[in-house]
N, C-alpha and C positions, 0 to 999 in steps of 0.2 A: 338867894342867889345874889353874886354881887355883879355888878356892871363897872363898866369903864368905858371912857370918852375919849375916842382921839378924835384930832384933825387932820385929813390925810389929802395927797393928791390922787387916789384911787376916783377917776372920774366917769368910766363907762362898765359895759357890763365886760367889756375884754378886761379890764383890768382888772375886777372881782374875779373874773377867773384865773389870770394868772398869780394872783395869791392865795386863793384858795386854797391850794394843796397846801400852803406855810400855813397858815393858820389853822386848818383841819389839823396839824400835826403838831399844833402845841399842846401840851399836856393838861395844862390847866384851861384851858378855851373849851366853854360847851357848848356854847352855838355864838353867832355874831349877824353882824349885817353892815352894812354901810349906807348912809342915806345919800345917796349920790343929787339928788333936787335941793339938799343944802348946799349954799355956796361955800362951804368950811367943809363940805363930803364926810360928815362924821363917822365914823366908825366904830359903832356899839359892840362892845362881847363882855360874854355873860360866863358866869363859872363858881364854883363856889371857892376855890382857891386860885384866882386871876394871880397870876403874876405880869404885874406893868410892865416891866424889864425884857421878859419873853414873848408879848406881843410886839413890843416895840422892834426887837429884834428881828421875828418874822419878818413882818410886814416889811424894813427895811433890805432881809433877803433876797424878797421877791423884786425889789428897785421901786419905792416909794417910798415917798416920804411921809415922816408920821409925828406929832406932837400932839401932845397929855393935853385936854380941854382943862381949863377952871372950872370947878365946881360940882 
């Protein structure tokens, strides 16, 4: 399974949920989480064909902001 790393401003558990439903509905996302106790709030999701473009997209949907971790 592959992963991918953002840095988002998703900062409480309100704001997990109101992206939820966008990320539950991307295609290629099979599960995810967000580590809200990092100060960068990263944003883990897991998939075996992640498309970067369509999370990005999401998450930008639902009114956050999102950028690609290095590394």
């Amino acid at each position: 399974m592959k992963t991918l790393k953002f840095k988002t401003n998703i900062m409480c558990g309100g704001c997990i949920s109101t992206v939820t439903p966008h990320l539950n509905s991307a295609e290629t996302v099979e599960k995810w989480e967000v580590d809200i106790a990092n100060p960068n709030k990263i944003l883990s999701v897991h998939g075996e064909n992640l498309s970067e473009s369509e999370v990005i997209e999401k998450v930008q949907k639902a009114g956050y902001k999102i950028e690609k971790t290095e590394g």
